[in-house]
N, C-alpha and C positions, 0 to 999 in steps of 0.2 A: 051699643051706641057708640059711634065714632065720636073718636077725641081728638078736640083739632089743637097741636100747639102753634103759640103765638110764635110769630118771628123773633120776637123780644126775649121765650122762654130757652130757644133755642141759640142764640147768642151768648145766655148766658150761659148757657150749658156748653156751648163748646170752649169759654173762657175758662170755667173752674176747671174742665179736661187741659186744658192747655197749662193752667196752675197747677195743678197734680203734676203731671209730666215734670213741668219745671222744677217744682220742689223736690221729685224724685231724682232729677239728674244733680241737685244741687247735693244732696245728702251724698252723692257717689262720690261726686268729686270731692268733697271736705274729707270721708273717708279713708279715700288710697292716700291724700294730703296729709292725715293725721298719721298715717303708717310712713310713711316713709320722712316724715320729722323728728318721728320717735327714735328711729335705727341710729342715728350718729347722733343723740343725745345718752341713747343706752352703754353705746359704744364710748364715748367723753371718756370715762372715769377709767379704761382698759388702756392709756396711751401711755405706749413704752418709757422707759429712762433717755434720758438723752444721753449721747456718747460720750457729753463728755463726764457726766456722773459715771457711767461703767467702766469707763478709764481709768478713774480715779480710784472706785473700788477694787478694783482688779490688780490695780496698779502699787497700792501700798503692802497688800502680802510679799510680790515679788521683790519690793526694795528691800524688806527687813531680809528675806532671807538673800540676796544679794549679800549685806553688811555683815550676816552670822557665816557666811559663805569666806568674804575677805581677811572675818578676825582669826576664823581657823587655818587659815593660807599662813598669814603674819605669825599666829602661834608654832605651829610647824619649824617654819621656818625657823624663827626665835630657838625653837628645841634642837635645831638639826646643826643651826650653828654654834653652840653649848658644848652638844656632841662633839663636832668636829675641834673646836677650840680644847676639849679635854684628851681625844686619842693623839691629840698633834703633843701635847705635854707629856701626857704619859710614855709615848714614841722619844721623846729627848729625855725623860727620867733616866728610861729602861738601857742594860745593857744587853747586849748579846750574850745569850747562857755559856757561861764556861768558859769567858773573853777575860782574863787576867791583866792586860795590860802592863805587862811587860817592856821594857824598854830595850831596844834593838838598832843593830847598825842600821844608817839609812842607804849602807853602798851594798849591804847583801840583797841575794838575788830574792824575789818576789815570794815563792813559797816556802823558803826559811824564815824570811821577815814573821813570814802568817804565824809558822809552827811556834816559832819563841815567843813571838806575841801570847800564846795559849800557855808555850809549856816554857818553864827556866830552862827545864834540861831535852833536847832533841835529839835522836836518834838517826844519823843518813847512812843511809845504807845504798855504798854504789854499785853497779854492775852497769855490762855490758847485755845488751839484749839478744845478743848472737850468739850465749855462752848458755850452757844447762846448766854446766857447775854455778853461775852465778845465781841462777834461781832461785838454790835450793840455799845458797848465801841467804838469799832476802829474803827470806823464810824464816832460817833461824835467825837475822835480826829483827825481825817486824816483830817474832813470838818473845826477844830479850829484853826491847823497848815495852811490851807491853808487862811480861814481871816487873820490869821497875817503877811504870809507872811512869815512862817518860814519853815523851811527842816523837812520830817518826814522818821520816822521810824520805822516801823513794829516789832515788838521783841516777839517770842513764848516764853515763861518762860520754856517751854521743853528743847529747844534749847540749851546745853551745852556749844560750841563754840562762841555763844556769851552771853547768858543769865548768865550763870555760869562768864565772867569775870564782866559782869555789876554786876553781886553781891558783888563779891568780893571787889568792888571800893565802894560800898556805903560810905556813908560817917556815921560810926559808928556801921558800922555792919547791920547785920539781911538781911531780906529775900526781892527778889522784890516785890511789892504789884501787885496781881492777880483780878481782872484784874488794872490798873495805868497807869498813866503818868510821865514820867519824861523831866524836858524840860532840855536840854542839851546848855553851850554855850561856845565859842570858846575860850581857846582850849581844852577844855572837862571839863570844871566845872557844874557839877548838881545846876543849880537855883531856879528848884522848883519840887517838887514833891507832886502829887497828888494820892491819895490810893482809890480803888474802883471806881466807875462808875461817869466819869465827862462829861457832856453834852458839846456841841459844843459852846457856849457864856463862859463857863468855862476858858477851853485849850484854846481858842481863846486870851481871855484875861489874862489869865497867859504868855502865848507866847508874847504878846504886852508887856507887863510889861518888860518882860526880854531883847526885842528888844530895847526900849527905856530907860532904864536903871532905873525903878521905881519898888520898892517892893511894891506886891499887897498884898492883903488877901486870894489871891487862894490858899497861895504854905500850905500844911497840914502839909509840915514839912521843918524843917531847911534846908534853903538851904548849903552848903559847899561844897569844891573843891572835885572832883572825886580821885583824885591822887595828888600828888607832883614831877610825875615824870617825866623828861624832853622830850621836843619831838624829 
């Protein structure tokens, strides 16, 4: 049996199709709208420090050890100048090992100054350096000066700067003896002088004489003071 619809049935039936429709497109759209309002509210709670909080953090480890950095610098130093202020005293305490201090003319020549400054009694022994025989001179005084225990000194009669003022001091004039001995004693008085070639029991023993304050028979000539002049 055919069934006829009403115009009226069929109106309303394409309405609630068009209500469907509608209400389905509306659920989409509230949908993705729900989704994508969600994402930066989930997100909210994840938002970094601000710079200038991690500044700040970052920032106070590095100052303290800055400060422990500065006080070890100042401590150092503090120590180093302690140090320094004590080797500077102990440097003006100290003397030079085996510096006697001696009191010496200030017009004798430079390395007799030094020698008597060390030793009371000095041993010079001159020569010429063109000479064999003198060598063997300065030989047996260096070995005579060393039995006695007295200071020696080497003197070329060439030598201007100092052999020229040992002349000049002699006592009475005239020339040094080539090759000789002269034993020196503090603070520069000539005690004995020896002219030409004096073996080592010689100088030995004229240096002991002088050391102990006895006139020998070694000395070949009078002995008397180098100078008069003050030191």
């Amino acid at each position: 049996m055919n069934t006829t619809i009403s115009p009226q049935i069929r109106i309303l039936a394409v309405v609630g199709l068009l209500a469907a429709v509608g209400l389905g497109a509306s659920l989409l759209v509230f949908g993705h709208g729900s989704s994508k309002t969600a994402t930066p509210a989930a997100t909210t709670h994840a938002t970094p420090r601000s710079s200038t909080q991690t500044t700040a953090v970052h920032t106070a480890p590095r100052t303290h050890s800055t400060r422990a950095k500065a006080a070890q610098a100042a401590q150092a130093a503090k120590h180093a100048t302690k140090t320094h202020a004590a080797a500077r005293t102990h440097a003006k305490k100290a003397k030079p090992v085996g510096f006697r201090g001696n009191r010496v003319y200030a017009i004798l020549p430079a390395p007799l100054k030094w020698a008597l400054a060390h030793h009371k009694v000095v041993v010079v022994s001159l020569y010429n350096p063109s000479s064999d025989v003198d060598a063997i001179s300065v030989a047996e005084a260096h070995a005579g000066a060393i039995d006695a225990g007295a200071g020696f000194l080497l003197v070329s009669v060439l030598d201007n700067k100092v052999a020229g003022i040992l002349t000049a001091l002699l006592p009475g004039g005239g020339l040094l003896p080539d090759p000789g001995v002269l034993v020196y004693r503090a603070p520069g008085d000539i005690a004995v002088r020896l002219d030409g070639f004096a073996d080592r029991a010689s100088v030995a023993q004229a240096a002991t004489n002088v050391i102990t304050g006895v006139a020998g028979p070694t000395a070949s000539a009078a002995a008397g003071p180098a100078t008069t002049g003050t030191p």
